[in-house]
C-alpha atoms as one frame of an Amber mdcrd trajectory, in Angstrom:
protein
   0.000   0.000   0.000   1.451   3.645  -0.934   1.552   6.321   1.399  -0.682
   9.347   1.085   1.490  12.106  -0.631  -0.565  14.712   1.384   0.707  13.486
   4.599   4.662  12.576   3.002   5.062  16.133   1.602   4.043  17.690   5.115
   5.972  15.505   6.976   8.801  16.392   4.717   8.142  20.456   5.910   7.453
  19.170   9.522  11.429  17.529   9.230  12.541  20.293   7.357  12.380  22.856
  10.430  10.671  25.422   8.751  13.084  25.476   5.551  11.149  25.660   2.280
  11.134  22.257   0.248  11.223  22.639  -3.027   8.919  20.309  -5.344  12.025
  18.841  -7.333  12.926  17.654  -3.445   9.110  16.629  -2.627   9.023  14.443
  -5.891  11.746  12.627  -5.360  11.724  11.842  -2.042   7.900  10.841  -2.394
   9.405   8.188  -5.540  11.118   6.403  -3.025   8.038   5.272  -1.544   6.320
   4.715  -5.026   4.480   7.626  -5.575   4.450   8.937  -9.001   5.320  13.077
  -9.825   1.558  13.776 -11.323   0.771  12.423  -7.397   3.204  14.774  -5.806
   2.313  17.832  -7.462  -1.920  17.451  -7.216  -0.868  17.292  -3.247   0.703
  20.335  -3.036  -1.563  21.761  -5.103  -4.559  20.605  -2.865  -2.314  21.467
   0.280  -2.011  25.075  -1.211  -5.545  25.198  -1.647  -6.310  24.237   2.155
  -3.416  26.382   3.952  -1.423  23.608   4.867   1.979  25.080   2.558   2.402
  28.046   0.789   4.141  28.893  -1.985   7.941  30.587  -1.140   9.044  31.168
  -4.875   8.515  29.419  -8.308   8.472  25.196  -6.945   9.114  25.791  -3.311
   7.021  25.625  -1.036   6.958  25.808   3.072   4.499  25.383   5.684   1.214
  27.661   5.163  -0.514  28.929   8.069  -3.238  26.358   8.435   0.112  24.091
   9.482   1.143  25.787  12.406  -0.442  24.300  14.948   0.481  20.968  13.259
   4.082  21.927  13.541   3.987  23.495  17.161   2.292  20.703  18.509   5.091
  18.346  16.856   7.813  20.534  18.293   6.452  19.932  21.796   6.173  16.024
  21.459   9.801  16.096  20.485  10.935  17.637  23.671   7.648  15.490  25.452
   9.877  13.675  27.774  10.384  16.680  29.401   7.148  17.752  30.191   5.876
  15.216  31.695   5.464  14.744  35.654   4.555  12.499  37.744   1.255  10.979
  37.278  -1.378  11.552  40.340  -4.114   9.896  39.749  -6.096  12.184  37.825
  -7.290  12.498  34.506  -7.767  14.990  31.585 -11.667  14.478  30.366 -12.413
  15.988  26.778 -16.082  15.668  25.654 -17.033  15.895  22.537 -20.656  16.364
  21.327 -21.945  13.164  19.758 -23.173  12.837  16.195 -26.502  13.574  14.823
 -28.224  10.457  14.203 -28.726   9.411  10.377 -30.809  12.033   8.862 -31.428
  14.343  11.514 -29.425  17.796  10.133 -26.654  16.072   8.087 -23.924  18.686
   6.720 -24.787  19.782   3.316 -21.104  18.857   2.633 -20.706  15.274   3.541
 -16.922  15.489   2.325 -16.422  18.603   4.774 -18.026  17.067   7.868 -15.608
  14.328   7.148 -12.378  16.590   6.975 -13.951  18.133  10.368 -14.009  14.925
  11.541 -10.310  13.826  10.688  -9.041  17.340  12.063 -10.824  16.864  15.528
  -9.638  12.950  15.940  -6.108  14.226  15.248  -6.408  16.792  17.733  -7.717
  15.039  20.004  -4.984  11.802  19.573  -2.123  13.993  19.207  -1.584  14.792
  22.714  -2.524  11.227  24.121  -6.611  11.427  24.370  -8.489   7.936  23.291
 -11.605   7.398  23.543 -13.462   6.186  26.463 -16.728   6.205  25.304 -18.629
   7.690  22.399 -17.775  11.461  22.615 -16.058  10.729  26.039 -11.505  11.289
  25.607  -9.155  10.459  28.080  -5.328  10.850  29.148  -3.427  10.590  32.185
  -3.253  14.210  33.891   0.465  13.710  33.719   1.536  16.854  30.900   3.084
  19.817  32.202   0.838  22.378  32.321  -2.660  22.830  33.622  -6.532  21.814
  31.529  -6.158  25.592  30.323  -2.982  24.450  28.539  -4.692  21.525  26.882
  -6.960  23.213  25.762  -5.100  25.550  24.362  -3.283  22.451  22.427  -6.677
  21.932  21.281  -7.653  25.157  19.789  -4.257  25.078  18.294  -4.914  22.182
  16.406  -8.457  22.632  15.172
């Protein structure tokens, strides 16, 4: 199975410590995992659409602003052993609102709601929440920081 090139191409920018990558780079590093250059250059395409890079010069791009919570939340899990603490028992809770049922006010956009949806389960899995139960997330109360500081996090990341 191939990768996505979305998510190659912005883990490429992610690596690249805000440097611009240029797409001459992007295709060939996406060829080593078998993706093919028409691939590479619809995704940044698409990813310039959304925010997600923006365009630094003719074929280079860098992370756009829609990114940037992407990329400050990965900054902090690379230094994450050092914000943790000692874990006391207590949890962070993060409730979601559940789902309309079938019918009942579905988005006009089916393919938007489902973006939303990807966007909030990333958030919410990036700093450690699973889910308990439906709507109901959980993590050890163990990260630096206080619930104002998750949530934060949260915001951050859509």
């Amino acid at each position: 199975m191939l990768p996505n090139a979305r998510h190659l191409i912005l883990n490429l920018l992610l690596g690249a410590g805000g440097q611009a990558l240029s797409a001459r780079t992007a295709v060939a590093a996406c060829a080593l995992f078998g993706l093919r250059e028409n691939s590479v250059r619809v995704a940044l395409t698409r990813l310039a659409a959304a925010g997600m890079v923006e365009s630094v010069g003719r074929g280079s791009y860098r992370l756009g602003p829609r990114a940037s919570g992407l990329a400050a939340e990965v900054a902090l899990w690379r230094g994450a052993g050092t914000r943790l603490g000692d874990w006391q028992g207590a949890w962070v809770a993060v409730f979601t609102p559940p789902r309309a049922p079938a019918g009942a006010g579905r988005a006009a956009n089916p393919a938007a709601a489902r973006a939303a949806r990807r966007t909030r389960e990333r958030a919410l899995g990036l700093p450690g929440l699973r889910e308990l139960d439906r709507g109901l997330h959980l993590r050890p109360d163990n990260l630096a920081g206080s619930a104002a500081a998750v949530r934060e996090r949260l915001a951050r990341l859509g």
